[in-house]
C-alpha positions in Angstrom: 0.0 0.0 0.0 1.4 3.3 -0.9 0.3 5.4 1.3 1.9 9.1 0.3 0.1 8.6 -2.9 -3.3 7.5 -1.0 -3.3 10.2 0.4 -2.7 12.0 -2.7 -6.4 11.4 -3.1 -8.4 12.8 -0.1 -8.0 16.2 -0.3 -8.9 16.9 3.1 -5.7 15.4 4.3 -3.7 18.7 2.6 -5.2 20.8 5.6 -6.3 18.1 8.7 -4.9 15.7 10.5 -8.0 13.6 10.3 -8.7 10.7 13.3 -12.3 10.2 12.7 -13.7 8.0 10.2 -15.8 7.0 12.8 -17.9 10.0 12.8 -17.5 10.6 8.9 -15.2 8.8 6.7 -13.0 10.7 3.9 -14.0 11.2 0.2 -11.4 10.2 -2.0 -11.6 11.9 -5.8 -12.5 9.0 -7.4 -15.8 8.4 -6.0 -17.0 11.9 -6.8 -16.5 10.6 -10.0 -19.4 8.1 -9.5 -21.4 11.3 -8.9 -20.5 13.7 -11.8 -21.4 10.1 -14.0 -24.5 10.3 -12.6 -25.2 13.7 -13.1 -24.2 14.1 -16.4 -26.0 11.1 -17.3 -29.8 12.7 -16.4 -28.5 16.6 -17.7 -27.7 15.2 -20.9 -29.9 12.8 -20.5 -27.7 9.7 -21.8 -30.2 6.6 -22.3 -29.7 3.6 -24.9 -32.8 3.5 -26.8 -33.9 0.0 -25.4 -34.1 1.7 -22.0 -35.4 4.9 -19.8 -33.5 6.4 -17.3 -35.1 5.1 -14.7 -34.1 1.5 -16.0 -30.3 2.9 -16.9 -30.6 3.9 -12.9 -32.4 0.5 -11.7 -29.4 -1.6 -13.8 -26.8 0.4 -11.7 -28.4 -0.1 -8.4 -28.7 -3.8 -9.3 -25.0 -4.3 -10.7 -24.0 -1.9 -7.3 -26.4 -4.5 -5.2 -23.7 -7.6 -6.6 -20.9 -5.3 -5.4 -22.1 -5.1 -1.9 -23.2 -8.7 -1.8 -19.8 -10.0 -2.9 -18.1 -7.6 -0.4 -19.6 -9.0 2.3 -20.1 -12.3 1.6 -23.5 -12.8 0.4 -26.0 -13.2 -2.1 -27.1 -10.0 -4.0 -30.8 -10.9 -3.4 -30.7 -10.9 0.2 -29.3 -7.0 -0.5 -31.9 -4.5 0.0 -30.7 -0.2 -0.5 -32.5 1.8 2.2 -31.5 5.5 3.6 -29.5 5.1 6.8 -29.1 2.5 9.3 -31.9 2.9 11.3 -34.3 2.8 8.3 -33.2 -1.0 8.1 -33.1 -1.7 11.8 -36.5 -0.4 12.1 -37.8 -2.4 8.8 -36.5 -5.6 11.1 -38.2 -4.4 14.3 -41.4 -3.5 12.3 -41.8 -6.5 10.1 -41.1 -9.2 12.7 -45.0 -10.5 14.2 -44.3 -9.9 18.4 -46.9 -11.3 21.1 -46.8 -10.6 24.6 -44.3 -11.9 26.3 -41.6 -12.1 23.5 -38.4 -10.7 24.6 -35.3 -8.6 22.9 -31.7 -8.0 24.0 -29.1 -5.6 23.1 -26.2 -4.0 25.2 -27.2 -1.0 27.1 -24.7 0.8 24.6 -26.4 0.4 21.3 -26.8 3.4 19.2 -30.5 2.6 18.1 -31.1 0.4 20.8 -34.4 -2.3 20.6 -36.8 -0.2 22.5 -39.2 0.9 20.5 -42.9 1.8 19.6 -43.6 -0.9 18.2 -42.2 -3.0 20.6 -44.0 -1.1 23.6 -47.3 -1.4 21.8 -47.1 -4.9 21.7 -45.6 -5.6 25.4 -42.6 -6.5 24.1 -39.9 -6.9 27.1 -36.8 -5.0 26.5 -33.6 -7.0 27.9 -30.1 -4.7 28.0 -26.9 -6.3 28.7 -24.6 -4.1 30.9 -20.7 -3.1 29.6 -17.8 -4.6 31.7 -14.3 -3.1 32.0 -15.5 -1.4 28.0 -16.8 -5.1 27.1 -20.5 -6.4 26.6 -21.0 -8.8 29.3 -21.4 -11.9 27.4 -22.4 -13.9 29.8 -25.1 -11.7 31.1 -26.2 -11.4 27.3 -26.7 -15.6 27.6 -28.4 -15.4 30.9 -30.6 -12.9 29.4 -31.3 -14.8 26.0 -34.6 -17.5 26.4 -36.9 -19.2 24.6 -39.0 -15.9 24.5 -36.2 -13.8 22.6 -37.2 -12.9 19.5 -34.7 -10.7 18.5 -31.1 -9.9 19.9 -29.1 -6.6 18.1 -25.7 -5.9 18.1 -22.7 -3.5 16.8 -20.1 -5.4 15.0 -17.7 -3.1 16.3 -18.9 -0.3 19.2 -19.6 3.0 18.2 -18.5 4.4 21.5 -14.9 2.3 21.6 -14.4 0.2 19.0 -15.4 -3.0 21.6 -15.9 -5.9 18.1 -18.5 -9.2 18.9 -17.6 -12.4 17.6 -21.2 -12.3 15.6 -20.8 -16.1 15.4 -20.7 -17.1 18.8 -23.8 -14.7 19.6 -25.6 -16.0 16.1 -24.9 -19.6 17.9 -26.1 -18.5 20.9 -29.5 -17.1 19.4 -30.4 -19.4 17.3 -30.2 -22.2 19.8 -33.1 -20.7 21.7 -35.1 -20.3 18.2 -34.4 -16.3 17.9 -32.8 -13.8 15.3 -29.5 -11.8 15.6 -29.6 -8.4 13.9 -26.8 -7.0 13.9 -25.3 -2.5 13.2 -22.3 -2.8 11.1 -21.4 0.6 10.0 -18.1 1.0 12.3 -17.2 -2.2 10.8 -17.7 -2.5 6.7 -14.4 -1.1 5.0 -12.6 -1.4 7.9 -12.8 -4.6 8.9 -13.4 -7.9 6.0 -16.9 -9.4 6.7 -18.9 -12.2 5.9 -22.1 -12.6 6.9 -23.5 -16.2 6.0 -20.0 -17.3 7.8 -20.9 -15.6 11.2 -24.9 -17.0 10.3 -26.0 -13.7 11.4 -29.7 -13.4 10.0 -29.9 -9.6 9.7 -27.4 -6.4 9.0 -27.8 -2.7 8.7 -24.9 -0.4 7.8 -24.4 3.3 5.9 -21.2 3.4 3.9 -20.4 7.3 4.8 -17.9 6.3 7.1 -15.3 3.7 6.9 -16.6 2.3 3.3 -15.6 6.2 2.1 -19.2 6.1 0.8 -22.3 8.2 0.3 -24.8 9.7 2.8 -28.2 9.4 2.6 -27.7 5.8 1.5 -27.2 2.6 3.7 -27.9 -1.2 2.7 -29.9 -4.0 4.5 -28.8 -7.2 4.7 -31.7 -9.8 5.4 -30.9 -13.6 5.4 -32.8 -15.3 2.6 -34.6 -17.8 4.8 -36.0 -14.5 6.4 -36.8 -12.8 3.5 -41.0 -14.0 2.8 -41.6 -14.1 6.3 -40.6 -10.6 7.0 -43.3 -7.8 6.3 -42.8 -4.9 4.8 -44.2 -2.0 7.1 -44.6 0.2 3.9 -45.9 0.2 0.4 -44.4 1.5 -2.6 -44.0 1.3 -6.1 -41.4 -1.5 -5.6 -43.1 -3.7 -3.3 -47.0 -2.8 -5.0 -49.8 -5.8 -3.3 -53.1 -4.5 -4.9 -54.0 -7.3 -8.0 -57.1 -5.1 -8.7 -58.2 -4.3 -12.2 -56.8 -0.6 -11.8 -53.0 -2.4 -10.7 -50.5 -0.8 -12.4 -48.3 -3.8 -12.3 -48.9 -7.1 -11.1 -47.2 -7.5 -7.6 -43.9 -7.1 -6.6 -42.0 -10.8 -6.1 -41.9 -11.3 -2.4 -38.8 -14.0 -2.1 -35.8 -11.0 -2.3 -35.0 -8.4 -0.2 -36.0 -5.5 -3.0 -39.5 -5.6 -0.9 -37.7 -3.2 1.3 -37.0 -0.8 -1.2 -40.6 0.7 -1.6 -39.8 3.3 -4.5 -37.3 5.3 -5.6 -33.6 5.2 -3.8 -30.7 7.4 -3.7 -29.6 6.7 -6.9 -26.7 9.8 -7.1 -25.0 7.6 -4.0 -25.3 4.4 -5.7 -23.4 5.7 -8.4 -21.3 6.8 -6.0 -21.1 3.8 -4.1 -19.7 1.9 -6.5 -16.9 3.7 -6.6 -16.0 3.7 -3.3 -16.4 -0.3 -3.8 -14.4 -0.4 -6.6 -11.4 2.1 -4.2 -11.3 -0.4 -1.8 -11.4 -3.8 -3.8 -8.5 -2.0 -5.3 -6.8 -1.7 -2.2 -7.3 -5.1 -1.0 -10.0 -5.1 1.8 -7.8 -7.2 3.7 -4.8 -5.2 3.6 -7.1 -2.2 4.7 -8.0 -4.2 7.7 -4.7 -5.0 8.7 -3.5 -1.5 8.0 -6.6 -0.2 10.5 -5.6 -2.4 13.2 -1.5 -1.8 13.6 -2.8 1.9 13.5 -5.1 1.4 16.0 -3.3 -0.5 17.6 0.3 2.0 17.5 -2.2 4.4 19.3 -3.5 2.5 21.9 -0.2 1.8 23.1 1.1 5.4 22.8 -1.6 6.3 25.0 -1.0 3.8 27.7 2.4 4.3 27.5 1.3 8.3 29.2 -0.7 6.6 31.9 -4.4 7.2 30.2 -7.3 5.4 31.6 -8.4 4.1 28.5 -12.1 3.1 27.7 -11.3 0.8 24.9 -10.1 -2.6 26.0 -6.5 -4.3 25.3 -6.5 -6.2 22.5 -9.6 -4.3 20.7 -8.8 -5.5 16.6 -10.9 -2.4 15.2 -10.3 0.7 14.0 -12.0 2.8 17.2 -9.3 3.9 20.2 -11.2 6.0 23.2 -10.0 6.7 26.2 -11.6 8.5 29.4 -10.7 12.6 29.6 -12.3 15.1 31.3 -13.6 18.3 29.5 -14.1 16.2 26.5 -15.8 18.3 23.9 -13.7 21.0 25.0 -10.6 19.2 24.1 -11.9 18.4 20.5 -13.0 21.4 19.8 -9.5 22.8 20.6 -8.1 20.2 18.8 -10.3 21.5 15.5 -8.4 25.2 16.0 -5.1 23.2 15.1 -6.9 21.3 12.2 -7.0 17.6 14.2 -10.2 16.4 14.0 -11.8 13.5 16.4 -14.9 12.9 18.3 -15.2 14.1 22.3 -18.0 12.7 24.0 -19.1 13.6 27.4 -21.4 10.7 27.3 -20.0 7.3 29.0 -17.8 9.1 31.8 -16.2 11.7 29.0 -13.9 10.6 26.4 -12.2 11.1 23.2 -12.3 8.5 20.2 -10.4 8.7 17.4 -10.8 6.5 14.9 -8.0 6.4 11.7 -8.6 4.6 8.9 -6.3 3.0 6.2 -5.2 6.7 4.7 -3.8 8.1 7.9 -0.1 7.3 8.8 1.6 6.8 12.2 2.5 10.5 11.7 -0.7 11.5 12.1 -1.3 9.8 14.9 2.1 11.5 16.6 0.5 14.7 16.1 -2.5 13.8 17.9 -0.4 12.2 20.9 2.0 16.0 21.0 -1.3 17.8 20.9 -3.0 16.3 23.8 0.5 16.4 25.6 0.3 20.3 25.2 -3.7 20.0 26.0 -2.8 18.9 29.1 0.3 21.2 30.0 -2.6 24.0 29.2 -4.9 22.3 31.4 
């Protein structure tokens, strides 16, 4: 990987020293290339004449839906666009059929944690699992997990401090009392090289603006095929049409892929951009991103233990999230923006910073941080 000339591409990295993919990820050039494509395509209006726009659009979300599928190991009809994250965790909590007495569990930490409306209305018992020492507390999360769980969500890798689940021991766990595992991956896709029928997981939400160096405005949903019919779609649309009456547009929508999720029309400027950022990392080697992510992630850590730092993310964490406890914590980062570093202070969780570098920072970067919050401190 050569770096100096990665980071020839992410013009950003001319003026910051930037430590949060986390929060938002980087655009590189080439993926607003996928977006001036697009755009020139409807102002000059560039169709074949076998096809409408609207079908030159529907055969790039479709070839962009095999991207996804093959970057995280499954098959494109299980793919489903939607607009952020917690569009598709809701479309999971909404199109499940809950009784009285069924159960969820999540850790206590979740970003869109499983308590719900819809879950409330139907006297659904919400389980959380508390956080130990920066780790879920998996074996409260089995104690918690019965016959009555219906559903049991999880980050792939902690928004707060980069904490990562082995998804396949909680999947196993799950499914041996008959219940689903859905599962936030959006700290984890482009950072870290997933497969989802491997881990068994049944359900996965994730937005590429962060460490896939994607699109806002556009996430996918991953739904397990043998889960597909079953789950209902909590809205119509154009895409996912039910009426068979003699004023039907079109006859209904098949009901055995995950394109019932859709509903109409999707951010179609992101898919084209999207691919690109697909295509950017493929290029790169996923792999070699991952390990790149981790022995920076991993140089950090140690730099800050090495000053003493109570630090909130546990030894040994392989992902690309470092925070550690610091008083005055928005304060700090909003210093820290004055002298062009950018991370994320939170004083949420006891106060801390994360910072979160991704595969085109350098150890450099990382030094600047460390000699910043050295002179933070001095001033503090």
């Amino acid at each position: 990987m050569n770096v100096e000339k990665i980071r020839q591409d992410f013009p950003a990295l001319e003026k910051w020293t930037y430590l949060d993919t986390s929060f938002v990820g980087l655009y590189p050039r080439q993926v607003r290339l996928g977006y001036e494509e697009f755009l020139d395509q409807w102002m000059r209006f560039k169709v074949s004449e076998s096809k409408t726009i609207l079908e030159e659009w529907l055969d790039k979300a479709n070839k962009v839906k095999r991207d996804i599928a093959s970057f995280i190991g499954v098959r494109s009809s299980e793919v489903a666009f939607t607009s952020c994250t917690g569009s598709g965790l809701n479309i999971v909590v909404n199109g499940l059929k809950w009784n009285k007495g069924d159960n969820v569990v999540f850790p206590n930490w979740e970003h869109n944690p499983l308590y719900t409306a819809t879950l409330r209305k139907y006297g659904v018992e919400a389980r959380p699992v508390g956080i130990c020492n920066g780790r879920i507390d998996m074996d409260e999360l089995e104690e918690k997990i019965d016959d009555n769980t219906k559903l049991v969500q999880v980050s792939q890798v902690s928004y707060v401090n980069g904490y990562r689940v082995n998804l396949k021991e909680v999947a196993e766990v799950t499914h041996e009392h008959g219940g689903k595992l859905l599962v936030d991956s959006t700290q984890a896709v482009g950072a870290i090289c997933s497969d989802y029928k491997r881990d068994d997981v049944d359900f996965v939400s994730a937005a590429p603006y962060k460490f896939l160096i994607g699109p806002a405005g556009l996430a996918f949903l991953y739904v397990k095929e043998e889960n597909i019919r079953d789950l209902i779609p909590d809205r119509i649309g154009w895409k996912n049409q039910i009426w068979e009456g003699d004023r039907a547009e079109k006859p209904p929508k098949d009901t055995d892929t995950a394109e019932k999720f859709e509903y109409g029309t999707i951010h179609f400027e992101g898919v084209y951009g999207l691919e690109k950022s697909l295509e950017y990392l493929n290029k790169l080697d996923p792999r070699i991103v991952e390990k790149r992510d981790i022995e920076l992630s991993s140089y950090l850590w140690n730099e800050l233990k090495e000053m003493e730092i109570q630090m909130y993310t546990p030894e040994g964490t392989k992902s690309p999230i470092v925070s550690f406890y610091e008083g005055k914590a928005k304060e700090f980062s909003g210093w820290l923006i004055n002298h062009n570093v950018k991370v994320t202070g939170r004083e949420a969780h006891g106060g801390h910073i994360r910072v979160s570098p991704h595969f085109y920072n350098t150890k450099n970067d990382i030094d600047v941080f460390i000699e910043r919050l050295k002179e933070w401190r001095q001033l503090s």
